[in-house]
PLY file of the C-alpha trace (Angstrom):
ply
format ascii 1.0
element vertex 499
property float x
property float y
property float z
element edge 498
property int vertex1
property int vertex2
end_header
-11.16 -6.72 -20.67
-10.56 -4.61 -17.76
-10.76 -0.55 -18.60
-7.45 0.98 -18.57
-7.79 4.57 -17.97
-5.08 5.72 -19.12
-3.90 9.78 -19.72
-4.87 11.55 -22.83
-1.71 13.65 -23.89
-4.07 16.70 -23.20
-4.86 16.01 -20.04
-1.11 15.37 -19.01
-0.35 18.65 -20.82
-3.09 20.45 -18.94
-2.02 19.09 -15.38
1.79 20.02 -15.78
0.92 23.22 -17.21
-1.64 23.82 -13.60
1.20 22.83 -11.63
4.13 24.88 -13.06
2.18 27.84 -13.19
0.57 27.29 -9.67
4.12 26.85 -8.04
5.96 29.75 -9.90
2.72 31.75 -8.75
3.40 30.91 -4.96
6.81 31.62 -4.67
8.39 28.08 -5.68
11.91 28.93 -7.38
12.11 27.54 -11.20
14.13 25.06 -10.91
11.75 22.94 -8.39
8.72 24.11 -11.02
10.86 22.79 -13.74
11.56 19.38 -12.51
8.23 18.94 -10.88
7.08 19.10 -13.72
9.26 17.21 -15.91
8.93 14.32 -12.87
4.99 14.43 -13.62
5.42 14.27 -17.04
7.65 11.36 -16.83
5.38 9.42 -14.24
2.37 10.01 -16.10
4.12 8.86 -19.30
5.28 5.39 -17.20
1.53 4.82 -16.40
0.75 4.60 -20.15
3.00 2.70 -21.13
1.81 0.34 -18.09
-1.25 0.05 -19.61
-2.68 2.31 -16.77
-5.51 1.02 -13.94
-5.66 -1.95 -17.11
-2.59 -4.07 -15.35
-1.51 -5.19 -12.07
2.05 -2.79 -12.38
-0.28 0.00 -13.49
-2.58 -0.01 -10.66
0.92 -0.28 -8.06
2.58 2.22 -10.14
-0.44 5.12 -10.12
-0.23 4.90 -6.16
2.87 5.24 -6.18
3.59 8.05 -8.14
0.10 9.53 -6.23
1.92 9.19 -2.99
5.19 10.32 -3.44
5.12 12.69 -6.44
1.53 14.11 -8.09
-0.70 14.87 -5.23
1.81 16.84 -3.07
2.41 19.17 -6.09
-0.91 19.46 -7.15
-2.04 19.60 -3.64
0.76 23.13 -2.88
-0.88 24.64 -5.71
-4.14 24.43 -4.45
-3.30 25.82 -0.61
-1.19 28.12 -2.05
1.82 27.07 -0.66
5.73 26.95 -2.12
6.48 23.42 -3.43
9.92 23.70 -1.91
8.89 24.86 1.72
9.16 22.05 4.12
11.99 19.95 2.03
15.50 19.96 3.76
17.52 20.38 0.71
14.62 21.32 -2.04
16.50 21.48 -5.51
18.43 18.14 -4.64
15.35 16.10 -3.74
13.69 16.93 -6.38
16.20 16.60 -8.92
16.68 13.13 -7.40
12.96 12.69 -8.02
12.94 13.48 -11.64
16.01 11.59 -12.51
13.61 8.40 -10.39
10.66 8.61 -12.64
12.80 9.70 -15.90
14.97 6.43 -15.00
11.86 4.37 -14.40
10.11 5.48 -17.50
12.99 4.52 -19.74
13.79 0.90 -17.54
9.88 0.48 -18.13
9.85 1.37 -21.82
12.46 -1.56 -22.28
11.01 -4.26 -20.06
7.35 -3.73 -19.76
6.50 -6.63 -22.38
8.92 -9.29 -21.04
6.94 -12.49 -19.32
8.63 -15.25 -17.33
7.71 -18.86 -17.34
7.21 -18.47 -13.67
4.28 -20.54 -11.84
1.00 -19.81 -11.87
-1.57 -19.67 -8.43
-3.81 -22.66 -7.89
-7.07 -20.14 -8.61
-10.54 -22.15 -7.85
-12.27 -23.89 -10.26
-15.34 -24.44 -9.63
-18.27 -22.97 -7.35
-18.36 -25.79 -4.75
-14.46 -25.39 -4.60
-14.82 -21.29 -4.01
-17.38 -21.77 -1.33
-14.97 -24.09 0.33
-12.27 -21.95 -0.31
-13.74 -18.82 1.43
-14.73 -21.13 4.86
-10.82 -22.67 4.75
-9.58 -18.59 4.11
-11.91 -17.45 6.47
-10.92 -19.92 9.37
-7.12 -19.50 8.68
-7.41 -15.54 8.40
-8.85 -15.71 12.06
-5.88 -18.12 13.53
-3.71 -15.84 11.97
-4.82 -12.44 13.43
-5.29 -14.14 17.03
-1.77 -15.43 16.46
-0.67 -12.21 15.79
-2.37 -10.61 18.60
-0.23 -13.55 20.54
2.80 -12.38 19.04
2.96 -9.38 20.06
1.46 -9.58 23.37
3.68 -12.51 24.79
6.91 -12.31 26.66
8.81 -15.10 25.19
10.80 -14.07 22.15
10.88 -17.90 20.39
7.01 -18.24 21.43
6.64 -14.88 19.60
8.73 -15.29 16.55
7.11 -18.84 16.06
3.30 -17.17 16.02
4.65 -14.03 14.67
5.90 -15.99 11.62
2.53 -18.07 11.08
0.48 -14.72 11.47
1.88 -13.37 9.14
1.29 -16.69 6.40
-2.13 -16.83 7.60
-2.48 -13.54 7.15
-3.06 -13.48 3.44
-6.23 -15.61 3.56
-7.95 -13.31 4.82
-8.05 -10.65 2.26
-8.52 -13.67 0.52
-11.65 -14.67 1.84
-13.28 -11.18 1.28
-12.20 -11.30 -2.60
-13.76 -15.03 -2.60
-17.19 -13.40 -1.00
-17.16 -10.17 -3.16
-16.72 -12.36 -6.26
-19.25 -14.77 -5.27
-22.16 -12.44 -4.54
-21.34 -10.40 -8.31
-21.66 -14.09 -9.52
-24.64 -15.15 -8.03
-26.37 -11.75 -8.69
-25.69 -11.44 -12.27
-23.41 -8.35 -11.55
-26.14 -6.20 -9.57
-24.98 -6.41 -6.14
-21.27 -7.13 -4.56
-21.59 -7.19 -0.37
-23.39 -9.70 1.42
-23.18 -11.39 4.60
-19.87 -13.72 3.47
-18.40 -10.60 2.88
-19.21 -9.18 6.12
-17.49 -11.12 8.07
-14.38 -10.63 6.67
-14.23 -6.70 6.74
-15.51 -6.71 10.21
-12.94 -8.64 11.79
-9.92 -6.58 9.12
-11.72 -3.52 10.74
-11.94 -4.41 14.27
-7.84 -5.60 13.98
-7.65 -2.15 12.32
-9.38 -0.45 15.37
-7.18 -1.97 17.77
-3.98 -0.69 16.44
-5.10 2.53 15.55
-4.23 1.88 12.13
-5.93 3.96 9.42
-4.18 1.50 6.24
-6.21 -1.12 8.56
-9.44 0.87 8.53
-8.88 1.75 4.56
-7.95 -2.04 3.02
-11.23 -3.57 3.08
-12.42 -1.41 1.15
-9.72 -0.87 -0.95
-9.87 -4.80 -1.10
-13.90 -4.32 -1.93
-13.49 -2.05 -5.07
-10.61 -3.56 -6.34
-12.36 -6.84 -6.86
-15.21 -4.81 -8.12
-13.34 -2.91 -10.42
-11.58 -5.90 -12.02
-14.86 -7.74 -12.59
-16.14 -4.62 -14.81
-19.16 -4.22 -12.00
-21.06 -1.05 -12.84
-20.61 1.53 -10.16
-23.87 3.39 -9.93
-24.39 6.90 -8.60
-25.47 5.51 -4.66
-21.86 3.80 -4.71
-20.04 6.58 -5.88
-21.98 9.12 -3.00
-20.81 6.19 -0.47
-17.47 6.79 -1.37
-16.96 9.78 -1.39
-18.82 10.04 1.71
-16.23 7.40 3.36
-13.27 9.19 1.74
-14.74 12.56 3.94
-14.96 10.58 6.96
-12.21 9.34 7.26
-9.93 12.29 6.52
-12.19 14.50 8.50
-12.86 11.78 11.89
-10.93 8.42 11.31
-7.97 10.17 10.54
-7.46 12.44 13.02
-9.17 9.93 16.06
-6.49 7.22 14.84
-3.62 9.65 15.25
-4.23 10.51 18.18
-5.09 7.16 19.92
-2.61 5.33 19.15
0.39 7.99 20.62
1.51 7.00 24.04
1.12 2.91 23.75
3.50 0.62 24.84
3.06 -3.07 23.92
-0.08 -3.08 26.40
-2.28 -6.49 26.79
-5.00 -7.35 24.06
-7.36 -5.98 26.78
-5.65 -2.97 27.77
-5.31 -1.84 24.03
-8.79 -2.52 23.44
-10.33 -0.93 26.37
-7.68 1.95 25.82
-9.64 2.13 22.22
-12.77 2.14 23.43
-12.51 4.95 25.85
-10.76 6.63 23.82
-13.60 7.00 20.96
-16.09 7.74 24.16
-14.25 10.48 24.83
-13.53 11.94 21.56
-17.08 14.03 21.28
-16.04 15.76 24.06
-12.39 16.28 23.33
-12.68 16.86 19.53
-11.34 19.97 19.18
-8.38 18.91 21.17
-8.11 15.90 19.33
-7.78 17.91 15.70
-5.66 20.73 17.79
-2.65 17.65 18.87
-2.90 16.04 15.47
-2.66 19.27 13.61
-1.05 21.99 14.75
1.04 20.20 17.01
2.59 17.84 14.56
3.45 21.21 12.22
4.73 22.73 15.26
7.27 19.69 15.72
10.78 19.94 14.73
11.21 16.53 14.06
7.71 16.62 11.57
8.73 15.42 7.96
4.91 17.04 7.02
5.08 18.68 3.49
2.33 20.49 4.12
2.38 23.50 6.67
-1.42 23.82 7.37
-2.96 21.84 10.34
-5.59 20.66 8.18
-3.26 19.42 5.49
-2.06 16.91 7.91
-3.76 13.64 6.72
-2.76 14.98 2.99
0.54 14.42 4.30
0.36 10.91 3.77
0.44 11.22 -0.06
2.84 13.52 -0.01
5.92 11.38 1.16
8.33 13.78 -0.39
8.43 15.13 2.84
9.89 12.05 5.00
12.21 11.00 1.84
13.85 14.70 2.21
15.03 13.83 5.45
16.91 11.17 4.07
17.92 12.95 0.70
19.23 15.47 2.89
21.20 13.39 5.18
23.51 12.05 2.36
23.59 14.96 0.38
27.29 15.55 1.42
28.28 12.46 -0.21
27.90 10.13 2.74
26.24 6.80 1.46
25.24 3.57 3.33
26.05 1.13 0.45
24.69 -1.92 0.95
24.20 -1.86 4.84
20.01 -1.09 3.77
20.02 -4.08 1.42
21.78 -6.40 4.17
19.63 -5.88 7.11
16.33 -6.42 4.92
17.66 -9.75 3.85
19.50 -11.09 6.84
15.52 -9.74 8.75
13.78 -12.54 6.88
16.17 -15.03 7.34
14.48 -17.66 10.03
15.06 -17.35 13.71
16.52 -20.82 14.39
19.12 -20.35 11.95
19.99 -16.74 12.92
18.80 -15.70 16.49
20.59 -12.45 16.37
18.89 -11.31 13.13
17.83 -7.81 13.16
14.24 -7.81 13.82
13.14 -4.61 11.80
15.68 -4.65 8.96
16.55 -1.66 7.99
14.19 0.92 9.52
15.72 1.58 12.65
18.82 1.93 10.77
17.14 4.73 8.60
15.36 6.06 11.36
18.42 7.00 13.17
20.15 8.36 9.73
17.55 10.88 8.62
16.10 11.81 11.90
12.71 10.45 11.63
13.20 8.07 15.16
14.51 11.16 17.43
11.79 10.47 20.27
9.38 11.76 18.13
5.81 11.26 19.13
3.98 13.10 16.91
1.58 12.19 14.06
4.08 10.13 12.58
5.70 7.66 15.14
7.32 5.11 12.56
10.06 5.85 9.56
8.25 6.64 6.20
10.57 6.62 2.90
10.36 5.28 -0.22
13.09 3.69 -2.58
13.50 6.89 -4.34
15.30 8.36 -1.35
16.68 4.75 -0.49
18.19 4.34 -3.73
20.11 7.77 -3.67
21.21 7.17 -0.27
22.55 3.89 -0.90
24.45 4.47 -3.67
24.40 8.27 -4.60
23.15 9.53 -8.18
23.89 6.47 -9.68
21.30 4.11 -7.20
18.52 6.05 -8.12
19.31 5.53 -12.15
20.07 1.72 -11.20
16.93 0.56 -9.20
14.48 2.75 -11.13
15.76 1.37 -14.94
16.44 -2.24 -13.20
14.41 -2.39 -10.18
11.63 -1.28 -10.40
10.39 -3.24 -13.77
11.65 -6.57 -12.38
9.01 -6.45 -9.63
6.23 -5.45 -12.16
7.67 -8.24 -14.52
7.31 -10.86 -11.85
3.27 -10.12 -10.99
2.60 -9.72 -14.31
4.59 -13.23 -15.33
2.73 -14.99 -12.41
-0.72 -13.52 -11.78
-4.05 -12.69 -13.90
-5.51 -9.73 -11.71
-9.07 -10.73 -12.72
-8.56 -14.03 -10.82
-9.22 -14.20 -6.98
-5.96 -15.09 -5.73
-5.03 -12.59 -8.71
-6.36 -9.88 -7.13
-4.67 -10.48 -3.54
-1.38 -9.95 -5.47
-2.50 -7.02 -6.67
-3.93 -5.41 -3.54
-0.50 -6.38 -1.69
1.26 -5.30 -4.14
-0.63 -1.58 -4.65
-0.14 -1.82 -0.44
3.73 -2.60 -0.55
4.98 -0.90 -3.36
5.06 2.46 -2.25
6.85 3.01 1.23
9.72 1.12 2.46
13.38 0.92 1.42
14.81 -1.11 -1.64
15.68 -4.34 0.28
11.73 -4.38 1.65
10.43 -3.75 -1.83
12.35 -6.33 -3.59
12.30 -9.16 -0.68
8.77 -8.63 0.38
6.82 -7.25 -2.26
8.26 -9.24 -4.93
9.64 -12.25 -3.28
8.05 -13.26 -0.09
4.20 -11.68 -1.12
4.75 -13.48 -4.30
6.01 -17.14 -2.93
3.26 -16.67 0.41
0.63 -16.42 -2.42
1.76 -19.08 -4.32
2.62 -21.44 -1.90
-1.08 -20.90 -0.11
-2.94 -21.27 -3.12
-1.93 -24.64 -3.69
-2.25 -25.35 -0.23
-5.40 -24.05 0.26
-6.09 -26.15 -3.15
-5.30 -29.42 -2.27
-7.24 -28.98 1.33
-10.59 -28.14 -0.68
-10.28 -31.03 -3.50
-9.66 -33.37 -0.55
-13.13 -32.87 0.17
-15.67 -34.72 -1.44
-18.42 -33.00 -3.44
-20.72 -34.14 -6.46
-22.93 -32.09 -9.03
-20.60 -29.55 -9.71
-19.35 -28.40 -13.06
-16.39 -26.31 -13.71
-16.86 -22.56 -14.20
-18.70 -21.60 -17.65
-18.58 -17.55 -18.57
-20.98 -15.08 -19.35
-19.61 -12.57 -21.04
-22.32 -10.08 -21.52
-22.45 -9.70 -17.54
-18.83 -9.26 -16.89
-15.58 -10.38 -17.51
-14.99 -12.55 -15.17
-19.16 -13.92 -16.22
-21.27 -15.11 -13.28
-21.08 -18.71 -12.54
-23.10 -21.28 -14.34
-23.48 -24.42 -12.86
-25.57 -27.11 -13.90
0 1
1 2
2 3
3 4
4 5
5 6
6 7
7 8
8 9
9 10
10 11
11 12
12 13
13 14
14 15
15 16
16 17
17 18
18 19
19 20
20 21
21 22
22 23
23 24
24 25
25 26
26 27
27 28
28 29
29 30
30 31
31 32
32 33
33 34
34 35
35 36
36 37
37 38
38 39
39 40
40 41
41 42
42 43
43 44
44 45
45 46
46 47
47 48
48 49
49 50
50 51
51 52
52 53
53 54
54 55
55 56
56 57
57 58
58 59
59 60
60 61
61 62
62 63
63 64
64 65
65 66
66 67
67 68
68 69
69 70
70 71
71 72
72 73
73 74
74 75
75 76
76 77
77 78
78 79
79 80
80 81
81 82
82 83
83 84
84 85
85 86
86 87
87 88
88 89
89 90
90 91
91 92
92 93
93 94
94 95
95 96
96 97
97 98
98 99
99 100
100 101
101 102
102 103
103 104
104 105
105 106
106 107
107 108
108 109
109 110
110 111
111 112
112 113
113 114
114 115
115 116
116 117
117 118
118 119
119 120
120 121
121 122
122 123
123 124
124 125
125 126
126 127
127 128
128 129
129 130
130 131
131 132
132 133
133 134
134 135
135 136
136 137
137 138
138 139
139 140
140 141
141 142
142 143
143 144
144 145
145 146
146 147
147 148
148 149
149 150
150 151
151 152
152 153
153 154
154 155
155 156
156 157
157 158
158 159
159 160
160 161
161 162
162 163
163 164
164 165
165 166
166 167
167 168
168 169
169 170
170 171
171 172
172 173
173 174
174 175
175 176
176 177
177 178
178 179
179 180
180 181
181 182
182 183
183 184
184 185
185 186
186 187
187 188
188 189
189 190
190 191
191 192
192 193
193 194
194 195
195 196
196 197
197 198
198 199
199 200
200 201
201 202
202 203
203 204
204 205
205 206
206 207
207 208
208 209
209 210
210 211
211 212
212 213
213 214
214 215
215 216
216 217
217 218
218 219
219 220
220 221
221 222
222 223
223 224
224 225
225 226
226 227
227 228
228 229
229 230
230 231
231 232
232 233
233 234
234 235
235 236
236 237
237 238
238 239
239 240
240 241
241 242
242 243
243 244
244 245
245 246
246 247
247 248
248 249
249 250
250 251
251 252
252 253
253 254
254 255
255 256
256 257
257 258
258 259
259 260
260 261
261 262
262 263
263 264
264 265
265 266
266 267
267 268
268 269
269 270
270 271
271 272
272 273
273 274
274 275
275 276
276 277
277 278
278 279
279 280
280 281
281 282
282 283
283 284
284 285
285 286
286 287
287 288
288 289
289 290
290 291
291 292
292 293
293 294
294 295
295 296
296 297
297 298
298 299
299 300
300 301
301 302
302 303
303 304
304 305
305 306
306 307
307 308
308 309
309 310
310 311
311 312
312 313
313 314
314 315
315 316
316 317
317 318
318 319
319 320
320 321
321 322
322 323
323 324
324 325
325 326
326 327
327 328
328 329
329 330
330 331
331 332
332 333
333 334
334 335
335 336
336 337
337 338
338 339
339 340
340 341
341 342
342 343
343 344
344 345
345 346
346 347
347 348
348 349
349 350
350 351
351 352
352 353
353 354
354 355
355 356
356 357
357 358
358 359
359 360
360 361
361 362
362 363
363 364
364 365
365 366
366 367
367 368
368 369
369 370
370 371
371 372
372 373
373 374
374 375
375 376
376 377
377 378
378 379
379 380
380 381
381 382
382 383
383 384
384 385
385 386
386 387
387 388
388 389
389 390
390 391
391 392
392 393
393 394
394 395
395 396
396 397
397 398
398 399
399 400
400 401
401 402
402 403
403 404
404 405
405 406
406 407
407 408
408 409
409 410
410 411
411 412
412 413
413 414
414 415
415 416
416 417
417 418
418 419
419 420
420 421
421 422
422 423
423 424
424 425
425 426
426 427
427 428
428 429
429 430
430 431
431 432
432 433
433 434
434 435
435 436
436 437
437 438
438 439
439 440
440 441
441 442
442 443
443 444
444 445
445 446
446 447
447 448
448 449
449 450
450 451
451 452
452 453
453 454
454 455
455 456
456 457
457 458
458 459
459 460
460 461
461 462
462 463
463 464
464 465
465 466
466 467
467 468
468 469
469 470
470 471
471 472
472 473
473 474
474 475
475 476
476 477
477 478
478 479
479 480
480 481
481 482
482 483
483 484
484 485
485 486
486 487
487 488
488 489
489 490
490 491
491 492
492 493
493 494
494 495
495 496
496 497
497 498
């Protein structure tokens, strides 16, 4: 049984009290203290009742509220700045925020125990089948990222579409293929150890795609990917491991961070070897430029009027990624006198994933250049942020005013956590894909992404490959294998026995 983790009543207690204190005590008006606070209390009571870090919803749900909600107030108290600097339109965003998570706790008090007879994953069965698995994952996750690299780099828009759309199928092996190689080496080392060279290969080629873009949710998701599957396998984290993490978590918000910020600004669609040499020079240089490096990502992107940073101190400016409150305002703000999109969001998502051969003038980004444009965040800015950042909370109010946000968070929000919970066991390797993608997807992006990607196409593309990926491995011949016996005074999942 996986450990749950979930909030003593204390504890909440003890956090909202820090927090409404801390913000009266910088300046923050009561009414943004007040429903701050009753937002936290309501979030924290939805991660109970999720089971907390014990459940696939649980684990989404805790980075979700993170991101949007807990660590930007927590975070004002402690740099002693006004929860409501920085918001266009404080009182109202955050009065849409606590009617989100007071919605959502209620939608998930009702429908947190329904399961659907939805299908199940084709998870391996045997050892001989997972070490095939990982060398048919492994193979396909590298056709996919070069196809990707092809999509994006070559002129003709069919050609594209055509390798854009298998890139991004293939693409789901190969988190895949590290979750196959962490499980395998806890397996064969009776729990002690979970890297090895089979799960080298993997992160090094997720990191070196990561490198190229300049992406730091590139650089992060191996890892993420690493302790995940660790996590759900019981594997005892020892003192070393936690020192190496928090010595990666420094890193990269004091020099991955800021270097990826400030790389990537300025490219256009340049060649595979342009953006890689670009890189490379780039991170020669950066010694020597450092301090201008941390000056253009900092103080510059405060500076900027068209900034959605929460926080107003240069060095808060990689915290601003967990505090999307900020971007949402924007948004918040722009339909605050009562303009509201409707459906127009929910329609461009869809009609986006519809194929290209039977709609050629489908809109390739769905809805984010739409949103872009409507709150501001697309204005020729090329600051820190250079790509719309909002969440269904602000979605859902400007779709459809008060009465959105009430909908999607009592309806919405629950369905997708029904649906992974109905389908996958998080313990299981193609398991815990869903729930990386999911705890990757469920946070930012509009309504339309959340419920067509995260829990339609994610779901189906998982599916659909496991079985695939099944029925290529059991084509191949093998003898002397036995299927998987359990252990379970190792860990839950047990090491493999075979005989």
């Amino acid at each position: 049984m996986t450990r749950t983790w979930t909030l003593p009543p204390l504890a909440v207690f003890a956090v909202v009290v820090f927090v409404f204190a801390g913000e009266l005590l910088s300046g923050t008006n009561l009414y943004f203290a007040s429903m701050a606070s009753l937002a936290i209390v309501c979030a924290c009571v939805t991660y109970n009742i999720l089971r907390g870090l014990g459940t696939i919803s649980g684990i989404a749900f805790a980075r979700f509220a993170l991101s949007t909600l807990v660590i930007a107030q927590v975070g004002k108290v402690l740099v002693l700045e006004r929860a409501d600097q920085n918001l266009d339109a404080p009182n109202i965003v955050i009065s849409v925020y606590a009617l989100y998570f007071f919605s959502a706790m209620l939608g998930t008090m009702a429908f947190s125990r329904i399961r659907l007879p939805l299908p199940k994953p084709a998870e391996p069965e045997t050892p001989t089948q997972s070490r095939y698995l990982y060398f048919v994952s492994l193979i396909g996750g590298l056709v996919g990222t070069a196809l990707g690299f092809q999509a994006l780099f070559r002129g003709e828009a069919g050609v594209s579409s055509l390798a854009h759309g298998i890139s991004l199928i293939l693409g789901y092996l190969l988190p895949f293929s590290l979750v196959l190689a962490v499980d395998h080496r806890l397996r064969t080392t009776d729990g002690r150890h979970f890297f090895g060279w089979m799960a080298f290969w993997p992160t090094m080629v997720m990191e070196v795609e990561g490198f190229l873009w300049g992406s730091r949710q590139g650089f992060v998701e191996p890892f993420a990917i690493i302790f995940l599957t660790c996590y759900l396998r019981n594997f005892r984290f020892r003192r070393r491991h936690l020192a190496m993490a928090m010595g990666l978590a420094a890193g990269f918000f004091l020099f991955v961070s800021p270097f990826y910020l400030y790389a990537r600004n300025g490219r256009e669609n340049p060649t595979l070897g342009e953006l890689a040499s670009t890189m490379i020079r780039t991170l020669e240089q950066a010694p020597s430029e450092w301090s201008m490096i941390k000056y253009q990502v900092g103080s510059e992107a405060v500076e900027n009027v068209h900034a959605v940073n929460y926080f107003s101190s240069p060095g808060a400016v990689t915290l601003n990624r967990f505090a999307l409150i900020g971007p949402d305002s924007t948004l918040i703000s722009a339909c605050a006198t009562g303009f509201h999109y409707a459906f127009t969001s929910l329609k461009l998502d869809l009609l986006s994933q519809i194929p290209r051969v039977l709609y050629h003038n489908k809109p390739e980004a769905g809805s984010a250049q739409f949103l872009g444009q409507l709150d501001g965040q697309e204005e020729g800015f090329e600051g820190a942020t250079t790509f719309t950042t909002i969440t269904t909370i602000a979605d859902s109010y400007g779709s459809f005013g008060w009465l959105g946000v009430i909908v999607f968070a009592f309806f919405g929000l629950p369905a997708v956590f029904v649906v992974y919970e109905s389908m996958f066991d998080m313990r299981k390797p193609w398991g815990t894909v869903a729930t990386v993608y999911l705890l990757l997807g469920l946070t930012e992006g509009s309504m339309g992404q959340i419920l067509v990607n995260s829990m339609i196409k994610d779901s189906l593309y998982v599916l659909v490959l496991s079985w695939v990926a099944a029925w290529i491995v059991r084509m191949i011949p093998a003898t002397g294998d036995r299927y998987v016996t359990v252990r379970r005074d190792l860990v839950d999942s047990g090491p493999l026995e075979v005989g």
